[in-house]
N, C-alpha and C positions, 0 to 999 in steps of 0.2 A: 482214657481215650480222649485225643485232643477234639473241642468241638467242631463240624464244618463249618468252613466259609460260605457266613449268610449268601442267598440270593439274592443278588441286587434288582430288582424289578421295576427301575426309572430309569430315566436318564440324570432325574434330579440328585438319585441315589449314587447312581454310578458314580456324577462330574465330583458327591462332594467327598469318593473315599477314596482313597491313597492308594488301595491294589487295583484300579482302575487306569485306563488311559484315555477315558475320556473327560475332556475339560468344558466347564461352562462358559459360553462367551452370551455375548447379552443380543436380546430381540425384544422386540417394541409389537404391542399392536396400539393401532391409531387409526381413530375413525378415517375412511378415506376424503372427507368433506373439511376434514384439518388439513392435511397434505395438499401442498401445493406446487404448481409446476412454474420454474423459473421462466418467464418470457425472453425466446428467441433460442433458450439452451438444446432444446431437444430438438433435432434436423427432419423431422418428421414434416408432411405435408399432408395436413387432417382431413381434406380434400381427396387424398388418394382415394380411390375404392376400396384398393386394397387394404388401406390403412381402416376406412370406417366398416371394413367385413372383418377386421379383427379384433376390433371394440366389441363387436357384435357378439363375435366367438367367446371374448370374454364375460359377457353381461349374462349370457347363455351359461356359461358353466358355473358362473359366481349362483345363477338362480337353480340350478341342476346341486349343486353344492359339490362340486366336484372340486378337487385341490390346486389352489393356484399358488406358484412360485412366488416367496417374500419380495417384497421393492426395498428397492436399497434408498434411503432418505440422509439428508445432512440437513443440519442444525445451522441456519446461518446465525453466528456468533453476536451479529449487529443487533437482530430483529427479534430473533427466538423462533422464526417461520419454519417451517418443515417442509423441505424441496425435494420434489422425485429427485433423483439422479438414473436408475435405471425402474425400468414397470410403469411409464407413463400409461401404456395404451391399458395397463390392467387396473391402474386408477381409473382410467377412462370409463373403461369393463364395468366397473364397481359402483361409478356414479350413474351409468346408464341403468344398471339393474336395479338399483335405487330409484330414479325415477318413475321405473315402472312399476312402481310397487312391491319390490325385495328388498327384505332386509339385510344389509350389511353391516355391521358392528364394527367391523377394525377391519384393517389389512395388516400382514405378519411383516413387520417393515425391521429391517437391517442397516443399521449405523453406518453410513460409509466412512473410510479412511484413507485420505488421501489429499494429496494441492488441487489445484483445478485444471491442471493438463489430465490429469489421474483422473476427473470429473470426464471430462470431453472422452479419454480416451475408454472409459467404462462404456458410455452410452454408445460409443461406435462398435467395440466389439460384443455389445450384451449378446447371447447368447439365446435368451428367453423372446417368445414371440415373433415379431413380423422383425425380418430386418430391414437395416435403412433403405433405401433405395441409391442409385448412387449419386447422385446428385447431393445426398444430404452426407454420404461418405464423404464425397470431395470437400464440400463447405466444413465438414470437422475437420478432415485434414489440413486443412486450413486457418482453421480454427489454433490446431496443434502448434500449426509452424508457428503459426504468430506470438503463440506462446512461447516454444521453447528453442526457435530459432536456427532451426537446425534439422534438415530432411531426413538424413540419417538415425536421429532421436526418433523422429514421428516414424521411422517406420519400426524402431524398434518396436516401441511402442501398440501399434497395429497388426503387429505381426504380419508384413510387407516385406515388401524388397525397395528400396530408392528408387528403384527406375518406374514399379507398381505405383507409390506415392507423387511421384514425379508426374505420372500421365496425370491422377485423378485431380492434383490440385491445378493441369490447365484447364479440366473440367469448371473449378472451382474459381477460376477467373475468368471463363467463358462468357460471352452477350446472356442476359434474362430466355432474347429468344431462343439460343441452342440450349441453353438448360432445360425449358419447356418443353423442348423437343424428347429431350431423355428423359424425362419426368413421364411424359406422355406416350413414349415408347415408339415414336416416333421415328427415331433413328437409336443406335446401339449407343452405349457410353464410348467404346472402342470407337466405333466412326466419327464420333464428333470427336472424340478427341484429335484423332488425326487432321482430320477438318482445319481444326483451330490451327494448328500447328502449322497448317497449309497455308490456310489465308486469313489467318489473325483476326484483325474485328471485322472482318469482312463474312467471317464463315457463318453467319446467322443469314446474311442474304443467299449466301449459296447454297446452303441447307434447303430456304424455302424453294428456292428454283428446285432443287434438285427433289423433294415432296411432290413438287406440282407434277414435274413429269411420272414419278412413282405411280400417285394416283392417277394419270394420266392412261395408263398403261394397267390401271385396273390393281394395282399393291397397293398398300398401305402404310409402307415405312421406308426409309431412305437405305439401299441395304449399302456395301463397300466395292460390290463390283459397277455400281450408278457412279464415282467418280475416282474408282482407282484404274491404271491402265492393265488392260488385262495380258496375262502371261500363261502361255498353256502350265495343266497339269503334269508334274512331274514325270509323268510314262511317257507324255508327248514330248515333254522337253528335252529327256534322255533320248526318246526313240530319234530327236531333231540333233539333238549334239552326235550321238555315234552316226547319220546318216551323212553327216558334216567332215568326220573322222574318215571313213571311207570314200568320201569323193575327195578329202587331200590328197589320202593316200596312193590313190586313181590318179589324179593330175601329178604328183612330185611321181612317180614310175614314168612316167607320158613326155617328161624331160619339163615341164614349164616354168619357166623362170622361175628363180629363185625370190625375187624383188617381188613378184605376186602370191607368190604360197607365204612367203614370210615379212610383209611390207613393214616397214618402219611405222613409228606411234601417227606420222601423219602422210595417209597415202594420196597420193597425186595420180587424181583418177582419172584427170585431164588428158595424163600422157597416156593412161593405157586405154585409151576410149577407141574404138576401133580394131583395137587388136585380138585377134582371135586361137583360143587355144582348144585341144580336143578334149572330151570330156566322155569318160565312161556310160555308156547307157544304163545299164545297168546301174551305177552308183549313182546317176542324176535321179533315176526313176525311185531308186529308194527314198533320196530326199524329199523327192515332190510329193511320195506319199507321205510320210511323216509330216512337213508340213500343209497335205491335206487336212490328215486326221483333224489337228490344230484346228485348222478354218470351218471344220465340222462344230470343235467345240465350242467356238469362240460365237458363230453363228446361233448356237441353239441359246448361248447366253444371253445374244443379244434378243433372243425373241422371247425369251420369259424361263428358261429355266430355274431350275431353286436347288438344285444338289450343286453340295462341295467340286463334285469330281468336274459339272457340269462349266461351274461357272468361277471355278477356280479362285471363289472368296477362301476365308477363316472365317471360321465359324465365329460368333458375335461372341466378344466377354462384359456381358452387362456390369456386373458385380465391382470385379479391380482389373483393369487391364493392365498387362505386362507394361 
């Protein structure tokens, strides 16, 4: 009787036997006080709250001993130095829980492979921890372009669309003061984008004006209906186009010229000022309500509402706007 096939009971077992499909690849541990972060590489802004309640999270589980995700580190070829690439903030972790008196020994760090658009584009999509905010998205996408010269590539790259990339990198060449503003949550990534688009280096003054009345009026952030024109919502607009539909149809039965139901691209209102045609009561009253409703919504907007239906924004896309 043929013998069984040992147990393999490692993984060190497993990578080195031949009826296995697992392969060994290589990891590193390395005090985290070796590891160093490249100045200016990582888009983070350590100042966040958000970013220093994540340090915090980490320092907390490094001291709980709870399992933290390997940093992916490279070898600069020049120096011998050892550079986060991605797990900045759980070095961070590592060094804080250190100071307070825990011991850290190594962090489980992971070779990276790759050019340095491959660098930039790791730390924008990592996965693990706090993500960028966008502000520090748009500066790698930028980052990107400049590298690889080419929108298309970066949004390959980021798993985008061009037109996604396109918005973030006006971000990414916006005034200091609109970026503060998105930093500080002040206005939406989407609104200043548009902004800029709007009124170029100019849009950091008009942000602030448009802030002051915000808070003016008791808000706190610049929202998109403060300086887009408003347009009712879809039910009122339908209810206002079919109401429109029905009074032509009222006036062309009612015999009224043809030159005013169907006026050429430029009408000369001059000639028809004074003249008068009969209009169904019924189909006028339907329109004036429809565009009632409208001046209901458009009114409550202006007094302070905050729903979509009310005030006939899109909702804010912090993250990557279309």
């Amino acid at each position: 009787m043929a013998n069984a096939t040992p147990i393999l009971r490692s993984f060190k077992a497993q990578a080195a036997s031949d009826q296995t499909n697992v392969k060994k690849d290589d990891a590193f541990k390395i005090p985290p006080q070796d590891l160093m972060e490249e100045p200016g590489f990582n888009e983070r802004d350590y100042n966040d709250p958000d970013v220093i309640a994540q340090i915090e999270k980490f320092a907390a589980a490094f001291i709980a001993g709870e399992f933290i995700p390997p940093v992916i580190v490279r070898i600069d070829p020049a120096t011998g130095n050892r550079y986060v690439v991605e797990g900045h903030l759980r070095r961070k972790g590592a060094l804080l829980a250190i100071e307070r008196g825990f011991t850290v020994s190594y962090l489980m760090c992971i070779p990276f492979r790759g050019n340095d658009a491959d660098r930039v584009a790791c730390m924008i999509n990592s996965a693990e921890g706090l993500k960028l905010n966008p502000v520090g998205i748009a500066r790698g996408y930028l980052r990107l372009l400049n590298m690889l010269q080419d929108v298309g590539a970066v949004a390959k790259r980021v798993h985008r669309t061009n037109q996604q990339v396109e918005a973030m990198l006006v971000l990414a060449e916006a005034s200091t003061s609109v970026q503060k503003m998105v930093s500080t949550g002040q206005v939406s990534a989407t609104a200043a984008i548009e902004l800029v688009r709007l009124h170029g280096d100019q849009a950091g003054e008009h942000l602030e004006q448009l802030l002051a009345q915000a808070k003016a009026s008791g808000k706190s952030k610049v929202k998109p209906s403060a300086f887009r024109e408003w347009v009712p919502p879809r039910k009122q607009s339908s209810a206002i186009y079919t109401s429109l539909g029905v009074l032509a149809a009222s006036l062309k039965s009612q015999g009224v010229p043809h030159s005013i139901l169907n006026p050429g691209e430029v009408l000369n209102t001059e000639a028809l000022t004074g003249q008068l045609v009969q209009v169904d009561a019924g189909a006028l009253a339907q329109l004036l309500q429809a565009f009632q409703q409208a001046e209901q919504l458009k009114a409550k907007r202006e007094g302070g509402a905050t729903s979509q239906e009310e005030s006939g924004d899109k909702p804010d896309a912090d993250q990557v706007p279309a």
